[in-house]
N, C-alpha and C positions, 0 to 999 in steps of 0.2 A: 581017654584023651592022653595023650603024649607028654612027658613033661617039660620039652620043648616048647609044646603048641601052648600049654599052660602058662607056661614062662613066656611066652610073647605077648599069650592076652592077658595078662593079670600086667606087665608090664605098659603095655595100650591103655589100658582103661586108666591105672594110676597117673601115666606121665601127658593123656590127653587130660582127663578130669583136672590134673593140677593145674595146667596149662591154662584152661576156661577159667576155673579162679583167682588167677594170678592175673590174666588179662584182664578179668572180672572188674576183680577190687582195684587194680591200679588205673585203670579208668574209671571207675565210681571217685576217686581216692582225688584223681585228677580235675573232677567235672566234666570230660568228656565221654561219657556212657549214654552213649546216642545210639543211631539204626544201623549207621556205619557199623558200628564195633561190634554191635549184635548180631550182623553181617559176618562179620570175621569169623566170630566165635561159632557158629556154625557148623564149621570139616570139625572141628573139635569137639561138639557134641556129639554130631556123627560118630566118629569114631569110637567114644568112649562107648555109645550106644550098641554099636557094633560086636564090639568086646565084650558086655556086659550079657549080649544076646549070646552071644560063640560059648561063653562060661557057665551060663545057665541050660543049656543044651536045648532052648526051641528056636526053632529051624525058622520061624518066623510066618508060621500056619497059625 
């Protein structure tokens, strides 16, 4: 792996994961931590998921 391709996904999984707990906790924090929001946070698990797949090197077989 590239230290580009490295540098982008270790950057994805950090700045999406952060992103889920931020949104996380400020709506827990708010009271509104409903379907909606769980909704939201979604592409952001994805993604972090995505990254954490790319890093670990299985192809998803």
């Amino acid at each position: 792996m590239s230290k580009t391709r490295f540098f982008f996904l270790i950057t994805l999984v950090i700045l999406s994961g952060g992103l889920t707990i931020l949104v996380g906790s400020l709506a827990a924090a708010s009271g509104k931590l409903d379907g909606q929001v769980a909704m939201a946070l979604l592409p952001l698990i994805m993604l972090a998921s995505i990254g954490i797949r790319a890093l670990s090197g299985r192809n998803g077989s």
